[in-house]
RODOGU-398746 format. One record per atom (N, C-alpha, C): residue in three letters; atom name; z, x, y. Coordinates in nm, 4 decimals, decimal comma. Each point is the difference from the previous one (the first is absolute). Example, Ala and Ser with C-alpha at 12.3 -4.5 7.8 and 13.67 -1.06 7.14 Angstrom:
BEGIN
ALA_N_0,7800_1,3190_-0,5690 $
ALA_CA_0,0000_-0,0890_0,1190 $
ALA_C_0,0000_0,0900_0,1200 $
SER_N_-0,0720_-0,0350_0,1050 $
SER_CA_0,0060_0,0820_0,1190 $
SER_C_0,0730_-0,0770_0,1090 $
END
This chain:
BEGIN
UNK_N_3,0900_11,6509_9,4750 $
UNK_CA_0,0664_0,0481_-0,1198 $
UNK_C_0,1462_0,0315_0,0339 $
UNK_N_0,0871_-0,0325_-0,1174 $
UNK_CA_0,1595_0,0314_0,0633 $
UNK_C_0,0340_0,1110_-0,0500 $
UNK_N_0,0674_0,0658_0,1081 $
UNK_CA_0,0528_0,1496_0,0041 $
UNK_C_0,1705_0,0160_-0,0575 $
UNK_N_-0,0091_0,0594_-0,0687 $
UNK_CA_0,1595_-0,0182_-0,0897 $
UNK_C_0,0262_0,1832_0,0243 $
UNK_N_0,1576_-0,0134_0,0766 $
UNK_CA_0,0756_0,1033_-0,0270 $
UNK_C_0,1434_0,0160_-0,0597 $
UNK_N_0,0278_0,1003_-0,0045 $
UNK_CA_0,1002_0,0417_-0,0777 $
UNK_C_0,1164_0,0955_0,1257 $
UNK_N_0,1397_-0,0602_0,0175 $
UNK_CA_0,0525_0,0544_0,1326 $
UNK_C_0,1489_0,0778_-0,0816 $
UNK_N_0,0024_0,0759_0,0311 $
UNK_CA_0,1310_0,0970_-0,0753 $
UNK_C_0,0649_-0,0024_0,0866 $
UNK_N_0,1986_-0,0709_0,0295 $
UNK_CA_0,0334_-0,0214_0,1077 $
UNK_C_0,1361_0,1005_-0,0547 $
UNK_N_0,0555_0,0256_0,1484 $
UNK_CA_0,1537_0,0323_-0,0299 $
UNK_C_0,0580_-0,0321_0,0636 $
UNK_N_0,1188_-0,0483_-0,0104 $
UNK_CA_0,0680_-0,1025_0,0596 $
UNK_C_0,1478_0,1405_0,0601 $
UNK_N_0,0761_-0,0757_0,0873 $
UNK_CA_0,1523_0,0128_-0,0246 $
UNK_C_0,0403_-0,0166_-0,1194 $
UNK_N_0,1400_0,1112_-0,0332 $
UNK_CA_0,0823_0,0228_-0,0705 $
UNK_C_0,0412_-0,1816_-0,0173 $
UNK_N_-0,0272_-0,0358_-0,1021 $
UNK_CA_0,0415_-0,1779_-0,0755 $
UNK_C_-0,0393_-0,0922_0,0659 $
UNK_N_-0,1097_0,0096_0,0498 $
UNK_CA_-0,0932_-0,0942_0,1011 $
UNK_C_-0,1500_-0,0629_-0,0804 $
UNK_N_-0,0415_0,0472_-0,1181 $
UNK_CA_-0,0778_-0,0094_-0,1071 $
UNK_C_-0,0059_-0,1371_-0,0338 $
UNK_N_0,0860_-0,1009_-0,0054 $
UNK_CA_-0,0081_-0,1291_-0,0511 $
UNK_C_-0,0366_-0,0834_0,1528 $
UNK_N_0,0830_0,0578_0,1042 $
UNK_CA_-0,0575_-0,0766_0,1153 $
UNK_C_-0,1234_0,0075_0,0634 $
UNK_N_-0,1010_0,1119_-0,0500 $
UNK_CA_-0,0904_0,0568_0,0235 $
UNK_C_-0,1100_-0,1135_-0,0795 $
UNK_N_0,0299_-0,0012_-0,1161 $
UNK_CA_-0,0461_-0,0643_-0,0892 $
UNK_C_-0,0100_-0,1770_0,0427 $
UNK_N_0,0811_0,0113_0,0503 $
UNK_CA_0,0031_-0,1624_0,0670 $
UNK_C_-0,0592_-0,0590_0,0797 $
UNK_N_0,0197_0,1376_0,1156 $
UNK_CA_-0,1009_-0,0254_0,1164 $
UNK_C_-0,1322_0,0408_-0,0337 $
UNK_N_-0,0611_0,0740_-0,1242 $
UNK_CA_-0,1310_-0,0027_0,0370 $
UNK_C_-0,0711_-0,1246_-0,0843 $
UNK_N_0,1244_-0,0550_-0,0716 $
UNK_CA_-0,0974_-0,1454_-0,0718 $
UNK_C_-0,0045_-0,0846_0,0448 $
UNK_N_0,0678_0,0154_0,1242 $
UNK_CA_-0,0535_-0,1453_0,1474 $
UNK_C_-0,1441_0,0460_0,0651 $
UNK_N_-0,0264_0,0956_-0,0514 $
UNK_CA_-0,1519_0,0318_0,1169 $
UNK_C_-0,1035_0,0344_-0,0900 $
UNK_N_-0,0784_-0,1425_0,0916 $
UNK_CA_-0,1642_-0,0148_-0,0825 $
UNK_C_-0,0626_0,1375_-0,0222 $
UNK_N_-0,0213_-0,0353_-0,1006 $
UNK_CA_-0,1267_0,1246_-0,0613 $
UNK_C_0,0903_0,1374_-0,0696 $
UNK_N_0,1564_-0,0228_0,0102 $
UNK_CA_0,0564_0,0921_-0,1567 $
UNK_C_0,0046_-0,1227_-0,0725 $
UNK_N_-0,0371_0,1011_-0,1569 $
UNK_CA_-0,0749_-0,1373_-0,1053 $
UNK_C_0,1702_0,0444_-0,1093 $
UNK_N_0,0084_0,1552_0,0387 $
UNK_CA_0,1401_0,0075_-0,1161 $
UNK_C_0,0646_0,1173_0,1586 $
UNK_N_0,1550_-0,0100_-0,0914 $
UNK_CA_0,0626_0,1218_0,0830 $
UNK_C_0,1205_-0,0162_-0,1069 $
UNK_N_0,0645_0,1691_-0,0482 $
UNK_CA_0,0156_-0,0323_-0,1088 $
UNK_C_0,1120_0,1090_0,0165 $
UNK_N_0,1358_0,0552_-0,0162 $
UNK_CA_0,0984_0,1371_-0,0120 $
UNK_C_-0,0654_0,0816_-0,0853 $
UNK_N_0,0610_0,1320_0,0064 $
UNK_CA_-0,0691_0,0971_-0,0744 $
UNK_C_0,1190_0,0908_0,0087 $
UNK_N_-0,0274_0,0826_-0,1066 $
UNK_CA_0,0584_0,1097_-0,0190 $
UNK_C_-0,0956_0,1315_0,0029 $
UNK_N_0,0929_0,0594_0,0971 $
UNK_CA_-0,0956_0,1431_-0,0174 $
UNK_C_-0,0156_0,0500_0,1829 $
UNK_N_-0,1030_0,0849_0,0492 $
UNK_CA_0,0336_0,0211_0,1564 $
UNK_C_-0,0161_-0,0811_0,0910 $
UNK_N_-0,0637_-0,1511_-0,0807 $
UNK_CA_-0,0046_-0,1271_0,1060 $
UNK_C_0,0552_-0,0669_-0,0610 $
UNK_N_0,0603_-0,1208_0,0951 $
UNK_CA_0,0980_-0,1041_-0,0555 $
UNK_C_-0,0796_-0,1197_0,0151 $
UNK_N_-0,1292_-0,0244_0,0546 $
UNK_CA_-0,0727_-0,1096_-0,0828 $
UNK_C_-0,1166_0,0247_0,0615 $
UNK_N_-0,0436_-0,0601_-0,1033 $
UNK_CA_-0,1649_-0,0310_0,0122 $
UNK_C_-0,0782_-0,1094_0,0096 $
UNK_N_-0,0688_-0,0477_0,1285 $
UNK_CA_-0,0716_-0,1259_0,0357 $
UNK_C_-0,1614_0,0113_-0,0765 $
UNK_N_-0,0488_-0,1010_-0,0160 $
UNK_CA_-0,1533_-0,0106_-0,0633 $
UNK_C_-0,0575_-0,0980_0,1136 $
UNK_N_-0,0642_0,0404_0,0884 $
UNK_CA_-0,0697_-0,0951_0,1345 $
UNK_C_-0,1538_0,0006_-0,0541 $
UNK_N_-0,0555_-0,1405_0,0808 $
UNK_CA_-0,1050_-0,0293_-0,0429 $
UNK_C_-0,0265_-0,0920_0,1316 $
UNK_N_-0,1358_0,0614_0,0753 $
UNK_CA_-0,0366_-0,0334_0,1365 $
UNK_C_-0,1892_-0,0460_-0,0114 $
UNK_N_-0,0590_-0,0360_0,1326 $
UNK_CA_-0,1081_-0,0406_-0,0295 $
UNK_C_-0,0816_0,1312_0,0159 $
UNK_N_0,0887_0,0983_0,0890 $
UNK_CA_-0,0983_0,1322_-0,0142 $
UNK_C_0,1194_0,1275_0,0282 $
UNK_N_-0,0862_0,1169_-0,0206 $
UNK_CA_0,1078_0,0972_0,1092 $
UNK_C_0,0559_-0,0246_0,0888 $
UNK_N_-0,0136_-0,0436_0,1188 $
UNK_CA_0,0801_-0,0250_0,1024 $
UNK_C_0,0721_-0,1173_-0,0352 $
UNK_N_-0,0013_-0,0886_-0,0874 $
UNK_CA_0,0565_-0,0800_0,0029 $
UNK_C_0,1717_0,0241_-0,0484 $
UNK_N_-0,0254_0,1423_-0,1454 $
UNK_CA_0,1056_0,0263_-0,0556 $
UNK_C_0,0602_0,1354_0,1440 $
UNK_N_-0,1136_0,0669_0,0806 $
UNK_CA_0,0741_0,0450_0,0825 $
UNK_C_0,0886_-0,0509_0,0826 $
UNK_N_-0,0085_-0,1044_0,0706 $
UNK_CA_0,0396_-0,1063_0,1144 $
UNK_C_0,1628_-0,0576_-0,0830 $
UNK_N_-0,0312_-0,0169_-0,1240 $
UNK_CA_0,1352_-0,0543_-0,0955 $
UNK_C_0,1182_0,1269_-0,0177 $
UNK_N_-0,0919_0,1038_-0,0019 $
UNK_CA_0,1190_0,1299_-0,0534 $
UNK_C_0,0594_0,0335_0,1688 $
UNK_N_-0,1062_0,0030_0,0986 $
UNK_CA_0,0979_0,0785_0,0811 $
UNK_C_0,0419_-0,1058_0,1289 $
UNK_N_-0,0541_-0,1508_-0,0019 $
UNK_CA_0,0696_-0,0532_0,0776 $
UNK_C_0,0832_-0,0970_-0,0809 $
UNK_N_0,0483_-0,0103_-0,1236 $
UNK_CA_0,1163_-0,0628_-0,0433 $
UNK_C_0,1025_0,0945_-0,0997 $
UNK_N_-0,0779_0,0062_-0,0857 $
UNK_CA_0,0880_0,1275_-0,1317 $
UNK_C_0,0579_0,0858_0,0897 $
UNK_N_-0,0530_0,0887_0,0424 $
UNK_CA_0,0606_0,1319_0,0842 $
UNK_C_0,0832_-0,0794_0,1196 $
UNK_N_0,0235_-0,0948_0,0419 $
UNK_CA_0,1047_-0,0793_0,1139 $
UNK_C_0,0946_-0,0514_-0,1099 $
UNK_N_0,0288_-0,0129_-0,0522 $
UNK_CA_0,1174_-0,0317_-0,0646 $
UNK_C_0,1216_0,1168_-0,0085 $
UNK_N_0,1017_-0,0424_0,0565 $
UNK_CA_0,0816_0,0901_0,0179 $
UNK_C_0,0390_0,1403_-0,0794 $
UNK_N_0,0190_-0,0309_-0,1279 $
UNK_CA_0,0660_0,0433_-0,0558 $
UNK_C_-0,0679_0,0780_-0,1355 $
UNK_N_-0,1340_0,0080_0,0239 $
UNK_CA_-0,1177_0,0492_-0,0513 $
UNK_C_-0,0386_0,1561_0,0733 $
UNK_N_0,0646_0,1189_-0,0640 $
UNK_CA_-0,0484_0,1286_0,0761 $
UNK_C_-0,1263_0,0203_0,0047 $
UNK_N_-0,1056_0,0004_-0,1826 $
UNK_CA_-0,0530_0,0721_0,0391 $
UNK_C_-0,1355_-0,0769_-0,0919 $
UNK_N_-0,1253_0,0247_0,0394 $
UNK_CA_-0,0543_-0,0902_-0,1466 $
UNK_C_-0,1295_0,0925_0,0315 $
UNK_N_-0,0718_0,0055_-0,1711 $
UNK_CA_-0,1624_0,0761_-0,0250 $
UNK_C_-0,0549_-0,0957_-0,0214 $
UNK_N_-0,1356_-0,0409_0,0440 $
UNK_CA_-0,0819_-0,0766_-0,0711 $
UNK_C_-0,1239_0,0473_-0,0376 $
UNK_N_-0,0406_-0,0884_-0,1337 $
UNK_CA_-0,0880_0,0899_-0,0650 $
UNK_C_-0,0778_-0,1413_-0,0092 $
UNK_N_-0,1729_0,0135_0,0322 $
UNK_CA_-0,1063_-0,0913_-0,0280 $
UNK_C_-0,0396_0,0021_-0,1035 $
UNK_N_-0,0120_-0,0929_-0,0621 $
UNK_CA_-0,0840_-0,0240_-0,1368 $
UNK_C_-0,1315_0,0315_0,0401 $
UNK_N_-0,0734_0,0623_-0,0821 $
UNK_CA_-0,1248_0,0477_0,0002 $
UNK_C_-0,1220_-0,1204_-0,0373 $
UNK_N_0,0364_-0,0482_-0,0958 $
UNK_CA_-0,0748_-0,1213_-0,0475 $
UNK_C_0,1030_-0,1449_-0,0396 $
UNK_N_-0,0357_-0,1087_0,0180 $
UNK_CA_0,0215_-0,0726_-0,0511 $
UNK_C_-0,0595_-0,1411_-0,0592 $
UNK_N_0,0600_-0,0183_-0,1603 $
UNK_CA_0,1479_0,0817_-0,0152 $
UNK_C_0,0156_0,1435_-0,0744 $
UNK_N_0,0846_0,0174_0,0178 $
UNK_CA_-0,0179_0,1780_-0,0617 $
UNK_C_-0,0471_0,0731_-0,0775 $
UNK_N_0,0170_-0,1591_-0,0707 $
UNK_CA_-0,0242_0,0461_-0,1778 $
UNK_C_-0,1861_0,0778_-0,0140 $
UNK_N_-0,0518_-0,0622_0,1374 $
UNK_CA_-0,1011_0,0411_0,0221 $
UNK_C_-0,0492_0,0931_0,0058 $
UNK_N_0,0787_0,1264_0,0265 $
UNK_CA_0,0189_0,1541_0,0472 $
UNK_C_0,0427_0,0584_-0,1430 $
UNK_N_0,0456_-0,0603_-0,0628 $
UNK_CA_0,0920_0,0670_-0,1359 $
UNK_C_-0,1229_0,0213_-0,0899 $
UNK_N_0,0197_0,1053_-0,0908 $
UNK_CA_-0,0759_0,0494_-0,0991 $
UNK_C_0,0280_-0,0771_-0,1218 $
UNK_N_-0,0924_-0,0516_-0,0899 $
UNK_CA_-0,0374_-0,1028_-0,0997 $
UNK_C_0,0452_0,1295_-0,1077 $
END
């Protein structure tokens, strides 16, 4: 079953679009997108399991230079809509 997360990143001060660039070269972010607000973007990853989206966040996302700081949050079910109240 595929494991879909949700990664809240913060970048350097105007580093947000390059951030954005580099994470849409690497398999398994499906979006990565700017934001406004206490993160400056947000990736949507989608792996074959937990470790798979672990292995993606902290041996590529988190190596990118210019990326301070990032949360990731697991989807509980998927797809979500699965978890949501009717």
């Amino acid at each position: 079953m595929t494991t879909k997360a949700f990664v809240f990143i913060e970048t350097e001060v105007g580093r947000a679009k390059e951030a954005v660039s580099a994470l849409e070269q690497l398999e398994g972010v499906k979006s990565a997108d700017p934001v406004t607000g206490p993160y400056d973007v947000i990736a949507v990853l989608e792996g074959e399991n937990l470790t798979a989206i672990g292995d993606l966040v902290t041996g590529k996302i988190q190596l990118i230079p210019y990326i301070s700081r990032s949360v990731t949050c697991i989807c509980l079910a998927w797809p979500c809509a699965e978890i949501l109240p009717t």
